[in-house]
Structure formats: C-alpha cells, structure tokens
C-alpha positions in Angstrom: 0.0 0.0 0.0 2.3 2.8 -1.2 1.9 6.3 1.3 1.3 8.8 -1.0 1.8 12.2 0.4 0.3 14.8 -2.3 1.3 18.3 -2.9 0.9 20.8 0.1 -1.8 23.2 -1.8 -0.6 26.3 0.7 2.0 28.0 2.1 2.6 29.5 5.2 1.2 32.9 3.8 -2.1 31.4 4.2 -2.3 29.3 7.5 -5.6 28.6 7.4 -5.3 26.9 4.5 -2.4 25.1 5.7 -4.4 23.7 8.4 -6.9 22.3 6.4 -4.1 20.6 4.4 -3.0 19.4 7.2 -6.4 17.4 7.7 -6.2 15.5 4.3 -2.9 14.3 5.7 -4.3 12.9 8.6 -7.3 11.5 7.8 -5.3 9.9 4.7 -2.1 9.0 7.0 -5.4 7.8 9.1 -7.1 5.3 6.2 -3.5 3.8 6.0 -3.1 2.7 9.0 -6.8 1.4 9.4 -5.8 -0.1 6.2 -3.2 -1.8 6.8 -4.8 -3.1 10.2 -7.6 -4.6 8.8 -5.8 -5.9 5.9 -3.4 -7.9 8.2 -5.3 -8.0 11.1 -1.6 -8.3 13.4 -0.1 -10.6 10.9 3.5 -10.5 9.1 3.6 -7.2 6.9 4.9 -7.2 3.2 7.6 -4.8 3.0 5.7 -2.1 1.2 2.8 -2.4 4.0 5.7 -2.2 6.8 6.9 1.0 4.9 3.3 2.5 5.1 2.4 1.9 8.2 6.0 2.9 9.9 5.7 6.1 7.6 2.5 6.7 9.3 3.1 6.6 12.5 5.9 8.4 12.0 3.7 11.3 10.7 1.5 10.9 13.8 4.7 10.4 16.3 6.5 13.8 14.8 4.3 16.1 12.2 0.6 16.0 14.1 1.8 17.0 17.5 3.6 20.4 15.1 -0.7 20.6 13.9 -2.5 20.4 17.1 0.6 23.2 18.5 -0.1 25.1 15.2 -3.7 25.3 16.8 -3.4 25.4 20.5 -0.7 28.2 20.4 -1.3 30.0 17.7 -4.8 29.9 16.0 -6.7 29.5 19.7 -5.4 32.2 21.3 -5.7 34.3 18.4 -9.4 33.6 18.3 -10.5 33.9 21.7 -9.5 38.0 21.5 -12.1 38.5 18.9 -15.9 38.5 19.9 -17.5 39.3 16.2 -20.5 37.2 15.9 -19.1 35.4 13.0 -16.6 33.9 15.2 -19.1 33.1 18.1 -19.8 30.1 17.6 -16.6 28.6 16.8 -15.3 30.1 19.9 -18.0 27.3 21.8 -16.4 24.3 20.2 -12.7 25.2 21.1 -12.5 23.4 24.9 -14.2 20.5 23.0 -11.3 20.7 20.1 -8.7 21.2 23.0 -10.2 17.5 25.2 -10.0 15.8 21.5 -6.0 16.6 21.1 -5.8 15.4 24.3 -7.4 12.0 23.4 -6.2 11.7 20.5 -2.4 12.2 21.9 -3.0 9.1 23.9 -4.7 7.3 21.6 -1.8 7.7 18.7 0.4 7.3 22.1 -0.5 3.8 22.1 -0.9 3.1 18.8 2.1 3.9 18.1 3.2 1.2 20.4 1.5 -1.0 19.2 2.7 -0.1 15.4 5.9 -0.4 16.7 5.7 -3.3 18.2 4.4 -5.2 15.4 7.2 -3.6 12.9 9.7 -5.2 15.7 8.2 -8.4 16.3 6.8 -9.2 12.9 3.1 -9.6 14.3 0.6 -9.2 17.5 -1.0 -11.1 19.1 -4.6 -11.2 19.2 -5.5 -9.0 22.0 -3.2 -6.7 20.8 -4.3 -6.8 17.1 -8.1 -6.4 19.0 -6.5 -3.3 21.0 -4.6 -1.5 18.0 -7.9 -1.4 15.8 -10.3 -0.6 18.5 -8.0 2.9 18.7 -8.0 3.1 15.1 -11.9 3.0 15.5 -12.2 5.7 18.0 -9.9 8.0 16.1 -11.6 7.6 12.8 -14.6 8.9 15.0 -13.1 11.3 16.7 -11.1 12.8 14.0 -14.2 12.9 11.5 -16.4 15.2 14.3 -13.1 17.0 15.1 -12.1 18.0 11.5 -16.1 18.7 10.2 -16.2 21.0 13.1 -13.3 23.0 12.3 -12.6 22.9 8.5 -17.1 23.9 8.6 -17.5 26.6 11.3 -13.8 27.2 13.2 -11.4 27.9 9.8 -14.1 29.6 7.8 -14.8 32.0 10.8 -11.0 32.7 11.7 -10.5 33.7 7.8 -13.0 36.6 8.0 -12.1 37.5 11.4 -8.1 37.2 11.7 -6.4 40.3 10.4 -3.6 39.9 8.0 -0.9 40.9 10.4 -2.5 37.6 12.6 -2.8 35.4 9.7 0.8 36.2 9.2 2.2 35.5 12.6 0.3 32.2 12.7 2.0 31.4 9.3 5.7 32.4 11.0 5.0 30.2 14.1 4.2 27.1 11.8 7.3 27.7 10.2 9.3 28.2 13.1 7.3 25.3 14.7 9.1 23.2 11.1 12.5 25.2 11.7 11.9 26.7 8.1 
C-alpha cells in the first residue's frame, strides 16, 4: 500500500489553508493505517505495507503534534480575543477541540506502540491486534467530528475575522514550529 503524500496546496502565507491541508494528511495517514490493520489484522507485513504503516506513525509520532501546537498556540489564542458574531460560535467548540487533542495524543500514544511493536516483532498477538484497531476506531470517529467541526465553522470563521498581520504570525510560528 504505497503512502502517497500529495502536494501541500498552501503556504505558510495562508495558514488557514495550511491547516486544512494538514487534515487531508491525517485523515489519509489515518485510512492507511486502518488499512493496513484490517488488511493484516496483526499478521507479518509485506515490506511495502511495513513502509506505510511505519511512515505513518511516524507522521503521527513527529508532524501531528507540530498541527495540534499550530492550533493550540497559535490559531486559539488568536481567536478567543475576537468576539465578532461570525466567530461566536466557533469560539464554543474550542474546549471541545482542545479534550479531542488530548485524546487523540494518547490514543496515537498507544498506537504507536502497538505499530511499533508489530514492525519489531513481525506480528501481534490477538488481544493486541483487537486493541490497535479498536484505537484506530475511535480516532476515525473522533477525527471525522473533530475535522467537520473546524474545516465547517472554526477555519471559515477565523478567515474573515483574523487580520492579516494575525494570519501572518500564525504562518511564522508554523514555520518556526518546522524550523523553516
């Protein structure tokens, strides 16, 4: 199951954008290792299907935790200083956005060690095979409420209610964030 990437259709100049980028790469990164999971169900991986799913959880391990930051310390706080009643709404669901990158943290936390325990050791064993795609299910859940909620009502609202000057140090601190 080759990972394919895809182009990054925006640049830091335009962070919301970025963002919402950054949600095809997860919920793809996402499929493949549901994918693969279900495919093998915790049995010896082909070498391409190995690659895959140690190239996602490598995403998950090193490039979400840069998203969820990207978020949390720069998009958030950003938001909650404007009180237009475009933006009121999204400003409800943000504690609820927060407790999901908490969740998800730990889920990925131990899927990840479950991934790499199966890369190691060639398979799991059935409890653990049971364990790694009951995570997977929860994420695909939580990730498909999470990303509707902000990709529909929290991006739209912060790109008619950020000012450039914001959108542009949002786009600095995900570089920085990337050491670009």
């Amino acid at each position: 199951m080759p990972v394919v990437i895809g182009a990054t259709a925006h640049g830091f100049e335009n962070p919301i954008g970025l963002l919402t980028d950054c949600h095809r790469r997860i919920e793809r990164f996402l499929g493949v290792l549901s994918a693969v999971a279900a495919r093998y169900n915790g049995s010896r991986l082909n070498e391409e299907d190995a690659a895959a799913l140690d190239n996602a959880l490598k995403y998950f391990r090193e490039a979400a935790p840069r998203h969820t930051s990207d978020e949390e310390e720069s998009l958030f706080p950003r938001l909650r200083t404007h009180r237009q009643s475009q933006v009121r709404d999204a400003l409800e669901q943000i504690q609820g956005l927060e407790d999901d990158h908490r969740t998800a943290e730990s889920n990925h936390a131990e899927v990840d060690r479950l991934g790499q325990l199966w890369l190691s050791q060639g398979q799991l064993s059935q409890p653990e095979t049971l364990r790694l795609r009951a995570l997977l299910t929860e994420l695909e859940t939580l990730y498909r409420a999470h990303i509707d909620t902000e990709d529909r009502l929290l991006f739209p609202a912060a790109a008619m209610v950020l000012t450039e000057a914001e959108k542009s140090a949002i786009g600095s601190e995900m570089a920085k964030r990337r050491r670009l």
